[in-house]
N, C-alpha and C positions, 0 to 999 in steps of 0.2 A: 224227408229230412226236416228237422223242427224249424230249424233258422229259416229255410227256404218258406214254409208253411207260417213263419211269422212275418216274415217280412212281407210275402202274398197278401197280407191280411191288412197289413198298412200300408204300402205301396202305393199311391192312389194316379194309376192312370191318366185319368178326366184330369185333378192338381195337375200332373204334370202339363200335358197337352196344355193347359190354363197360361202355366207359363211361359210353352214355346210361343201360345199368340200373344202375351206381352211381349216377347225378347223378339218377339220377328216386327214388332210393332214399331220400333228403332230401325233408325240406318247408320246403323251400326260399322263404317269406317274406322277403320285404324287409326286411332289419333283425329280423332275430329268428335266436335260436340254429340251427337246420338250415340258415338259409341258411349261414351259419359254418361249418360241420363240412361241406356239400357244396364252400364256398371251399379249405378246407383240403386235403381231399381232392385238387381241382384241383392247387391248390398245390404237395402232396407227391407228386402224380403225375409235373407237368412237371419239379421238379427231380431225379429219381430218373432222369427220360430225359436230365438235363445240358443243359439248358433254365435260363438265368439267370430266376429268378423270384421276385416277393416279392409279400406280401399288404399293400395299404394297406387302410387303414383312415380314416373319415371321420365326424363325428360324428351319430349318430341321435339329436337333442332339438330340440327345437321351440327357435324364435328364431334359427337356424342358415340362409342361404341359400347356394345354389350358384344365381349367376349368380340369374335368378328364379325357382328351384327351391328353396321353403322344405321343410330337413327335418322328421321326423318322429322320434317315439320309439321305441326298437326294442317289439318285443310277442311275447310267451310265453304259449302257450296248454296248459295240463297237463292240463286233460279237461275235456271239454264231451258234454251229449246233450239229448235234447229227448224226452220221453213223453209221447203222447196217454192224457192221464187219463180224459176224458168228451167222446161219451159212453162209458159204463163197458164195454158189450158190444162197442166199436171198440178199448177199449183196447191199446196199441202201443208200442214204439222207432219213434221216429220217425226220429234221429239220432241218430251217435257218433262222436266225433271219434276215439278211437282207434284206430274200425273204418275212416272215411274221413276223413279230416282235410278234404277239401273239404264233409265235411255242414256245417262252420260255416263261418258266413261271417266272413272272414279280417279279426283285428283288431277281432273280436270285444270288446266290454267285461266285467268281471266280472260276474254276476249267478246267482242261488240263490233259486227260488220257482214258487210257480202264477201264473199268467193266461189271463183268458177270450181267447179267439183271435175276432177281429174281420174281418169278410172287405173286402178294395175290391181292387174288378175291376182297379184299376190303380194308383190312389193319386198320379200323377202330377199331376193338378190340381185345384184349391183346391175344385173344386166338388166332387169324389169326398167331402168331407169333409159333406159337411151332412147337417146330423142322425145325425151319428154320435157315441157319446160314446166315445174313445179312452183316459181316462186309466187309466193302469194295466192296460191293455191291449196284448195281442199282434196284431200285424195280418198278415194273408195276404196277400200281392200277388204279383205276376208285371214290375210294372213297374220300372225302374230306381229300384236302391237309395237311389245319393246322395239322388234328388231324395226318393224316402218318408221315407227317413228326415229331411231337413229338414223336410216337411210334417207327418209321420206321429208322429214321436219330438219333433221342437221345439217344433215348435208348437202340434200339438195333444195331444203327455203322453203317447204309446204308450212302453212299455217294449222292446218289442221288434220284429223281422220273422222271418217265414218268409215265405224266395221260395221261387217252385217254379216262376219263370222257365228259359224254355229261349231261347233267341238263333238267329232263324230264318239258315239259312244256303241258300237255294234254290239249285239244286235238289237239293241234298243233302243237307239238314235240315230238317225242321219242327219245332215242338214235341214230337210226340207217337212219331216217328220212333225216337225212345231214351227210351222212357216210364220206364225204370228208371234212368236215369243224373241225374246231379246237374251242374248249370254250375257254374266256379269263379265266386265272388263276391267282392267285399273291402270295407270299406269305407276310407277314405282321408280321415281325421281330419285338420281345421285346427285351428289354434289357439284357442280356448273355442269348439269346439265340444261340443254334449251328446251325452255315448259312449251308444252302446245296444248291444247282442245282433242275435244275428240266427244263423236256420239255413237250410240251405239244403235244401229235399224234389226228390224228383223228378216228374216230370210228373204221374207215377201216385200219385203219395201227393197231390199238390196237387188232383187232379181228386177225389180222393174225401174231402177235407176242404170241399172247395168244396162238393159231394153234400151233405152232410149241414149246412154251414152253410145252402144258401138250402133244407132243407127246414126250417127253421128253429131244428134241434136245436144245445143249448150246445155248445161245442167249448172244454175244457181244455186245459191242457199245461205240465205238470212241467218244468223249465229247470232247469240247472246247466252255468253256463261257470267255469270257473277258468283264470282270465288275467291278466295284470298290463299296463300299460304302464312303461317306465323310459327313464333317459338312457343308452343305450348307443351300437352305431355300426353299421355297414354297412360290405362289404369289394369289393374291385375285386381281383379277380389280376389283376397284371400279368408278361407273359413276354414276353421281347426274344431275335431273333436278331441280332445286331449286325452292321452293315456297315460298310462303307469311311469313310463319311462321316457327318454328324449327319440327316442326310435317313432319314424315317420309311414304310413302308407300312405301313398299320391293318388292323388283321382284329378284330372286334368281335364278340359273340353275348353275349346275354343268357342268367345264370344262373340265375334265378330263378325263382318260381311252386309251388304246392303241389304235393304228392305226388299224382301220381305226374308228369304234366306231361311225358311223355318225348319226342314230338314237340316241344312248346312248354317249353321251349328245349333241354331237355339233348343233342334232337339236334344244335342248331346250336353246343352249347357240346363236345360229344362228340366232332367233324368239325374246331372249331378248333384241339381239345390232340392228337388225332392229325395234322392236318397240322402242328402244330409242331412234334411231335416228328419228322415223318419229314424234314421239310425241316430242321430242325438233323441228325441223323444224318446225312444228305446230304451236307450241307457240311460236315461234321467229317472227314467220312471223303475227302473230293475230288469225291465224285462230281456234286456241284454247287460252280464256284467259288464264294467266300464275296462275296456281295450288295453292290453299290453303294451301295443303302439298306438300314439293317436292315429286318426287320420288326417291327412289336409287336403282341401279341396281349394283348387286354381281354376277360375275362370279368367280368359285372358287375350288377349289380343295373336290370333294365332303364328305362333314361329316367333314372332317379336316378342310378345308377353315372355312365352318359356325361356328366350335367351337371356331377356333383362331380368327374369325373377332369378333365375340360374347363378348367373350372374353376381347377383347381390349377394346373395346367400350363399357363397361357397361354402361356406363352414358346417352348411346345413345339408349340402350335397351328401357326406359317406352315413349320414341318418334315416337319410329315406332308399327303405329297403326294397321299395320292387313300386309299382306306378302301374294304373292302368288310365287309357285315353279313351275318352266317349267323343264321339264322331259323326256325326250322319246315324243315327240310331233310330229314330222313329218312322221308318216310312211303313204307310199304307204297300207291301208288295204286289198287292193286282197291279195296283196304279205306276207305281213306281216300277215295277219289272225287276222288285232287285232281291238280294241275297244277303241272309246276316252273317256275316263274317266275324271271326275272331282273327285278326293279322300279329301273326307271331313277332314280336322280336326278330332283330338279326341275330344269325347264328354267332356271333363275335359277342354276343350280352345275353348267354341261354339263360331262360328263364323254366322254371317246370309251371309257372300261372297261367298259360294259356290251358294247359290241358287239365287244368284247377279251371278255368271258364267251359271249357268242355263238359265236363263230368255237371257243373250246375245246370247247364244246359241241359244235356238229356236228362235231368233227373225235372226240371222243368217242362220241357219237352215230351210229359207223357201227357198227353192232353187230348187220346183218341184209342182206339183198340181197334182188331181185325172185328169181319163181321162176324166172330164169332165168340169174339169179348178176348181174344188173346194176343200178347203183345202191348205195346206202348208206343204212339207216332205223333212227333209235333204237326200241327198243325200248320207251319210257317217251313221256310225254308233259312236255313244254317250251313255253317262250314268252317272249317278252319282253311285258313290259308297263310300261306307264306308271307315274311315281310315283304313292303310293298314303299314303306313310307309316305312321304308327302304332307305331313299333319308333326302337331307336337312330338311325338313318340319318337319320329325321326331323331330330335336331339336328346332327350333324356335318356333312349338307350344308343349312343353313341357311348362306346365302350372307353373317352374321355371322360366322360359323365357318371357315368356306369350303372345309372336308373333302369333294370331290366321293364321294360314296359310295352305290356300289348295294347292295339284299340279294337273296340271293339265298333265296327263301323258297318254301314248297307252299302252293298254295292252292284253292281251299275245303280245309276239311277236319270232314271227318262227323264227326269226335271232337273239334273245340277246343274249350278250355276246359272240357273235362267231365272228370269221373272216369274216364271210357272212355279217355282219350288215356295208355294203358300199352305197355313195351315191346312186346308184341307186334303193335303197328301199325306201328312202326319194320321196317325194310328195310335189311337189310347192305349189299346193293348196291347201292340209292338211297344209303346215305352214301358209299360209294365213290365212285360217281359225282361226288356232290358235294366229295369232297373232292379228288379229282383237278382238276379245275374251279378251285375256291379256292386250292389250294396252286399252281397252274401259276400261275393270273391274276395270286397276289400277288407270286410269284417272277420272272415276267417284268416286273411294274412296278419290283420292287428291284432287275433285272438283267439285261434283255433284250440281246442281242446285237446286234451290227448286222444281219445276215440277217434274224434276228426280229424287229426295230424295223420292216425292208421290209413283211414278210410284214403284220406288223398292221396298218401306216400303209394298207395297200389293202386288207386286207379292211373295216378301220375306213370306209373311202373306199365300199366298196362299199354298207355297211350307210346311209350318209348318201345316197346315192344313191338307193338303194331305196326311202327317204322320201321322198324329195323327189320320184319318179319314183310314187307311191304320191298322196300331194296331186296331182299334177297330173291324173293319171287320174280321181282323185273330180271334183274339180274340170272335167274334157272330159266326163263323163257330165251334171254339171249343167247345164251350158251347152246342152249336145245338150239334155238336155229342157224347157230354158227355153221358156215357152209367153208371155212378156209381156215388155215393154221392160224391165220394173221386176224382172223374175225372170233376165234375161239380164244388167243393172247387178251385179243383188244374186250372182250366181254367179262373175261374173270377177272382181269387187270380192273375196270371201272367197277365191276360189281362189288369188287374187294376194299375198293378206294373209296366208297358209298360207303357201303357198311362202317368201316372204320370213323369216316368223320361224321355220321351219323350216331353213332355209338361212344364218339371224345363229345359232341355236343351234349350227349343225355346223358353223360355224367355230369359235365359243368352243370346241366340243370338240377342236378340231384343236391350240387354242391349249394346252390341256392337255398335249396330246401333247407338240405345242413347247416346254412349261414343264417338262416332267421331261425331254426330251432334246433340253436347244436347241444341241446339237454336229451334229445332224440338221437342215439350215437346207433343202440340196437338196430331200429329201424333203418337210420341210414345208408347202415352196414348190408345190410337184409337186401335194399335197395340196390346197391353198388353189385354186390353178389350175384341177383337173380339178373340184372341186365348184362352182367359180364357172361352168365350163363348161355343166355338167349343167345347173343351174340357171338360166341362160340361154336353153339349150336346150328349156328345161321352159316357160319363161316364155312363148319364143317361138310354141311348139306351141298355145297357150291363146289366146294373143291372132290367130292365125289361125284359131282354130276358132270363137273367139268374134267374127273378122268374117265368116266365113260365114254365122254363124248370125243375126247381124243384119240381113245383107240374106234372111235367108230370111224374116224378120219384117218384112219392109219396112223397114228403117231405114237410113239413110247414114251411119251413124258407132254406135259401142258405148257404148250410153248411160253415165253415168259418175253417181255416190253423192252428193251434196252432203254437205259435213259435218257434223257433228250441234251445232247451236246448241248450248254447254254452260252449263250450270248453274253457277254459280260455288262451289258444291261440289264439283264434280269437278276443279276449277281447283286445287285444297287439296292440299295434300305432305302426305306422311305422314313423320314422323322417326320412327326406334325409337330407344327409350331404354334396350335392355336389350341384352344379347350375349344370343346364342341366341333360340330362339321362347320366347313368354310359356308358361311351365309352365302346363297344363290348370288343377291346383289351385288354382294364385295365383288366376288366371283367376277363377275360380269363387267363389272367398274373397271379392275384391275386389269382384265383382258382388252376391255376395249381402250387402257392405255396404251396398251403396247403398239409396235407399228402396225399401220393398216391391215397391211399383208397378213401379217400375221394373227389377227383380229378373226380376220377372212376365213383365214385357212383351218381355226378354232372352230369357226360357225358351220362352217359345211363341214367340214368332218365329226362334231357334233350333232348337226341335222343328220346327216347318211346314218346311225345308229339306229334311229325310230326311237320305239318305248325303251328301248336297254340304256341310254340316253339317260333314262331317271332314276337308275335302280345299280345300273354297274360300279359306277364311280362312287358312289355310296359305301354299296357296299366292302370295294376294295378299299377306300381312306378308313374303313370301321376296322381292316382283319392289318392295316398300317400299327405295328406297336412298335415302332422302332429297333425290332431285331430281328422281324421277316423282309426276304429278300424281294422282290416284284417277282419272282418265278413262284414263290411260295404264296403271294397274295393272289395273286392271277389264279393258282387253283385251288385256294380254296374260296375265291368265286365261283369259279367253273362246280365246285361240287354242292355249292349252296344254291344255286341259282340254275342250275343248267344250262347257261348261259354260256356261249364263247366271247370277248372281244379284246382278246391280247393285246394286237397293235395299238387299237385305238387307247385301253385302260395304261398303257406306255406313256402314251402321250398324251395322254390326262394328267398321269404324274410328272412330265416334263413342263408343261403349263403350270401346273402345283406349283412348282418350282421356280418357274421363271416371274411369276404373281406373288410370291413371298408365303406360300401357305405351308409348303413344305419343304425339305432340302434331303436330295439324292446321295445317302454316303455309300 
């Protein structure tokens, strides 16, 4: 493919890597000075390549919302450390900010003194607290921050924490697996809340403070944070290639995060200022006509940047036609242990561009043959995967927004959020890759040709197909080993229920396609046609396999599901009352006004979920349009996610409700 083969040719690797070690060179906090001077940098990098670019700026103080994203106030931290005083023979540095700016945890409050250090195995629940006397005391845990810190510091008077938490990532992390390393930590102040301290030890310093607390020996420790909170602001670069018309494509990567943080994000922020610059060169020079759509490129403070840009720009919102997110892009995979992923959209904002990132992919991807010269095999490891969120993408494709946007991100990865995560786990030619990949995929959504609108409209076709031919096969295996009336009902019933909403998603995505180039009618048609075909064909396959197997079960007809008597709770509309998803914080603010009890009863039965906890609630406020029922949201979770959690996704939207985010009609 030519563009793929020109871009190859400019792209430059080593540049980019160049400027993950500048941008990882900051410490880069959310609203504080380094993030600033890393924006800059950006700034005066893109313009110096003749990149129209300017830094906004938004305010960092409390009482400030974006959309329901309350600001915060910027924070400076000029040195911080933590000295094991007693006992006297362990004495130690335990931390220094100087030497690792991730040993304090980030956002830190001012404080200068001794405390005795108090140990809880975890600190999370009310009951770790009894018979403890905490005031004026430092506490040890390993468990999430926010919530110690409300129990730990609020409630019951500790001055401070040391975590010496590590965040299990299987099968390529455990705890103990980087005994010397430090996770990044923050904490993420609401308005009157009470500020504390806090450091962060590593596994190995935590295990041997814990040693000596339960042999029952005092455990001191000397503190000095020098920090301030103030009313400052927070910056978004923005850089535009301009096109023909006011029609937008987005390329988004988060800025931000402590030093050094080079995979998370300066790779993915490192990959978007090199593909802007090579694709402006490009077009300046001829060697790409200049774009139908511009592009724009958003480097930003992550979650916060996209909500305040979002935000400002309404107007600019129904212009930008489809978005993609760079992520964690550049890892070294020996090292890193991870896997390049493209993460789809939610099924509630289909897009047909991930399987547009697909198709670049293996056409990149040929980078090896069998030993006998036939065939084509990447050298790296790929995948598409399902959304997942967690990152920007989360709100621009929030079907309020209606940004259809994938990221293209590495995942697991042995070093997130730690100190270890330094340039030298980044990968020249993993950013290459990626950036050929992102600059083709944005360049052909701002400017695809006719030949190349063909080629994508069928591979796109093929990837829909694949699905749909993918369900039916799960689905003829369950059938086959249906061993009861009731297991032969319950197979063709879900296999049928697959198909179908796998099949209304890849039209919406078709319709995409049709919405950025509806001069393409034949084609579209073509498109619509042959997957309604497929999928006919799929259907019909199922429903003969499954009356085979019902006369092999004795039966004269395919038993069939009766419907589920509903509760007149699930009868109940969800309205959302806000543009974008409810910010985590607000979230959290709001719950933890309400009474204790009830606060309580949020938190554990949010803990008891696990990972579905990040993904369910999500996804169910996205498939919320104000004229599905909660019976009809609940399963088209259950069919995008495979996921069950009825009761709990009930009373998440009763929470909704009672926090002011949504209302039950």
């Amino acid at each position: 493919m030519r563009l793929l083969k020109l871009l190859g040719e400019n792209f430059s690797g080593p540049l980019a890597l160049n400027f993950l070690e500048r941008i990882s060179s900051y410490h880069r906090i959310q609203a504080s000075p380094g993030f600033r001077e890393a924006a800059n940098f950006c700034l005066q990098t893109l313009r110096e390549a003749g990149l129209e670019a300017r830094l906004l700026s938004y305010p960092a103080q409390e009482g400030v919302y974006f959309w329901s994203l309350p600001s915060f106030q910027e924070w400076e931290a000029k040195e911080a450390w933590c000295h094991l005083e007693e006992p006297r023979e362990e004495a130690c540095k335990l931390a220094d900010f100087a030497e690792n700016p991730i040993s304090l945890i980030q956002r830190s409050a001012p404080f200068e003194g001794k405390a005795e250090v108090i140990l809880l195995e975890n600190g999370e629940n009310l009951e770790d607290y009894q018979g403890l006397d905490l005031g004026g005391k430092i506490v040890l845990t390993s468990g999430e921050v926010s919530r110690v810190q409300k129990l730990a510091v609020e409630k019951f008077g500790a001055v401070g924490i040391l975590y010496d938490g590590m965040r299990s990532l299987p099968p390529v992390r455990e705890r103990m697996d980087l005994p010397d390393a430090r996770q990044y930590t923050s904490f993420w102040w609401e308005a009157g809340e009470k500020k504390c301290f806090g450091f962060v030890l590593t596994p190995r310093q935590g295990e041997k403070l814990r040693s000596l607390l339960k042999q029952g020996k005092k455990v001191t420790v000397k503190v000095k944070v020098d920090s301030r909170f103030y009313d400052g602001s927070f910056e978004v670069v923005e850089a535009t290639i301009p096109g023909l018309t006011d029609e937008w494509i987005l390329v988004v990567s988060h800025l931000c995060h402590p030093h050094p943080s080079a995979n998370d994000n300066a790779s993915g922020a490192a990959v978007a200022m090199e593909a802007a610059i090579v694709l402006s060169q490009l077009i300046r020079e001829g060697s790409l006509p200049k774009p139908k759509r511009g592009i724009l490129f958003l480097l930003v403070p992550e979650i916060t940047g996209t909500y305040a840009y979002l935000s400002s720009h309404e107007d600019l919102i129904p212009k930008i036609k489809a978005g993609l997110n760079l992520d964690m892009v550049g890892q070294n995979q020996e090292l890193c242990r991870s896997n390049l992923l493209i993460e789809c959209p939610p099924a509630s904002c289909p897009t047909f561009t991930p399987y547009l990132l697909a198709w670049l992919m293996e056409e990149l991807g040929a980078e090896t043959t069998a030993f006998s010269g036939v065939g084509k095999f990447p050298l790296f490891r790929w995948n598409i995967s399902p959304f997942s969120g967690g990152s920007d993408h989360y709100i621009l494709s929030d079907p309020t927004v209606g940004i259809p946007t994938p990221m293209i991100i590495q995942w697991p990865d042995r070093f997130y959020h730690t100190d270890q995560d330094k340039p030298d786990k980044a990968d020249p030619k993993m950013l290459w890759r990626v950036g050929i990949v992102a600059s083709a995929c944005v360049y052909l959504l701002a400017n695809a040709s006719r030949g190349e609108l063909t080629t994508i409209g069928y591979k796109v076709l093929a990837k829909l197909e694949g699905e749909l031919s993918e369900i039916a096969s799960e689905g003829a295996v369950k059938i086959s080993e249906s061993e009861s009336p009731q297991d032969l009902a319950l197979a063709v019933t879900n296999a049928k229920e697959r198909l179908d909403f796998r099949r209304d998603v890849g039209l919406k995505a078709i319709e995409h396609f049709a919405n950025l180039w509806p001069e393409e009618n034949w084609l579209v048609e073509n498109l619509r046609k042959w997957l309604g075909q497929h999928y006919q064909a799929a259907k019909r396959k199922l429903e003969e396999l499954a009356t085979v197997r019902a006369k092999q079960l004795g039966l004269e007809a395919i038993p069939e599901i009766p419907p589920p008597e509903l509760d007149q709770t699930f009868r109940l509309v969800p309205v959302r009352l806000h543009k974008g998803p409810p910010a985590d914080g607000e979230i959290r603010r709001r719950i933890y006004s309400l009474p204790e009890e009830e606060a309580e009863r949020w938190y554990k039965l949010n803990k008891e979920q696990g990972n579905k906890r990040y993904i369910l609630p999500v996804l169910a406020l996205y498939w919320a349009d104000g004229r599905r029922s909660l019976a009809e949201i609940l399963k088209l979770v259950e069919l995008e996610s495979g996921l069950e959690a009825r009761d709990f996704l009930v009373e998440y939207f009763r929470f909704l409700e009672k926090t002011g985010f949504v209302e039950l009609r």
